[in-house]
C-alpha positions as CSV (number, residue, x, y, z in Angstrom):
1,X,-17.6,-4.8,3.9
2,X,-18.4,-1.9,1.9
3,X,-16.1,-0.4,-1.3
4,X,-15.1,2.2,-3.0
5,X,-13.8,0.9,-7.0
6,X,-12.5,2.3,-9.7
7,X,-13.2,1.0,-13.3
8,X,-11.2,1.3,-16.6
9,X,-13.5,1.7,-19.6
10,X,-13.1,0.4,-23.2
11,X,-12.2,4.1,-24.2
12,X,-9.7,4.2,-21.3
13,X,-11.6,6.7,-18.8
14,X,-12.3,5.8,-15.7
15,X,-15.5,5.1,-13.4
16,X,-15.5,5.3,-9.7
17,X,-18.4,3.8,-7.9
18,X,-19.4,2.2,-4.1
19,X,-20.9,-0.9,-3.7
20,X,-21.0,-3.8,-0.8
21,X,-21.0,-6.7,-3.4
22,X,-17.4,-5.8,-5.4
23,X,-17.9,-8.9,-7.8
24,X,-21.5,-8.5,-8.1
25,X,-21.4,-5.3,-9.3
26,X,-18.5,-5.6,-11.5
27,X,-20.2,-8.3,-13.4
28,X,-23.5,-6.0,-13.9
29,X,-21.1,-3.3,-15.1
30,X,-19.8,-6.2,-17.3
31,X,-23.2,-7.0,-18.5
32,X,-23.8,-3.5,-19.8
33,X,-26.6,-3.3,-16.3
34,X,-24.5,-0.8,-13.8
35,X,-24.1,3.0,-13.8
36,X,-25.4,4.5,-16.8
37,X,-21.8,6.1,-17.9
38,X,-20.3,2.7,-18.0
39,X,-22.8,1.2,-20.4
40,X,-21.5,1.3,-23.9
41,X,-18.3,2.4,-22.9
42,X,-17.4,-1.7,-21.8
43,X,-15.5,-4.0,-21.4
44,X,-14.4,-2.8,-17.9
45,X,-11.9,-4.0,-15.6
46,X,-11.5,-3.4,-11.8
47,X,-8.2,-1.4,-11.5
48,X,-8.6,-0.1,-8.4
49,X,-10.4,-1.3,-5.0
50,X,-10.2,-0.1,-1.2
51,X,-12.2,-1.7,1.4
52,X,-14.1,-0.1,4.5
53,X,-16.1,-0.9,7.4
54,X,-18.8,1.9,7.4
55,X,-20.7,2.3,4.0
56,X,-20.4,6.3,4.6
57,X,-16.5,6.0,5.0
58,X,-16.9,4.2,1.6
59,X,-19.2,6.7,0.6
60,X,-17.0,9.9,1.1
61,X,-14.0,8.0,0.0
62,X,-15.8,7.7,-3.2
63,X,-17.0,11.5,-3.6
64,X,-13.3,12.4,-3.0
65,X,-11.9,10.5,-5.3
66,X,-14.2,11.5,-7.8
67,X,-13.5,15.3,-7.1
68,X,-9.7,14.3,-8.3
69,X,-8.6,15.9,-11.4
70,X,-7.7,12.4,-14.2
71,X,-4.1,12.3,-13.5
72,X,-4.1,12.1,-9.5
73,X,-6.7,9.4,-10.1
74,X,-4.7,7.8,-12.8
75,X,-1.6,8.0,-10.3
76,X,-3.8,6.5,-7.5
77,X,-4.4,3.4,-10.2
78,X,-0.8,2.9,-10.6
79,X,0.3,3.0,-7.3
80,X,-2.9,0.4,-6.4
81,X,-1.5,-2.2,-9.2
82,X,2.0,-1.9,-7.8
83,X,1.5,-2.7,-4.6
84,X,-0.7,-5.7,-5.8
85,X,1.9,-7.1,-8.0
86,X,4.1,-7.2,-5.0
């Protein structure tokens, strides 16, 4: 399974990133070791997380939501945890 992810930062802004180990990766974020904006900007916490069969459907999943302005992905967050919570 391959994913596309979405991070909340320490400061509050938010990472999106691709990856086929989800809890792997989280944890290296975590540890300071993933994508160079996220270190020094921790903790982080996975707010947002959609799953795909093909790494380049992940992959262009990922470029599109990173082409979102900060509110649409902020609203995207949102409507993730709601469904979640249900």
């Amino acid at each position: 399974m391959h994913y596309t992810y979405m991070l909340r930062c320490g400061d509050q802004s938010l990472y999106t990133g691709y990856t086929n180990r989800l809890e792997y990766r989280v944890k290296m974020h975590q540890e300071g070791k993933g994508a160079k904006y996220t270190r020094g900007r921790g903790p982080v916490k996975l707010v947002y997380v959609e799953g795909f069969e093909s790494k380049s459907d992940a992959l262009m999943r990922e470029y599109e939501i990173k082409q979102l302005p900060k509110h649409v992905k902020e609203k995207l967050v949102e409507e993730y945890n709601r469904k979640k919570i249900k």
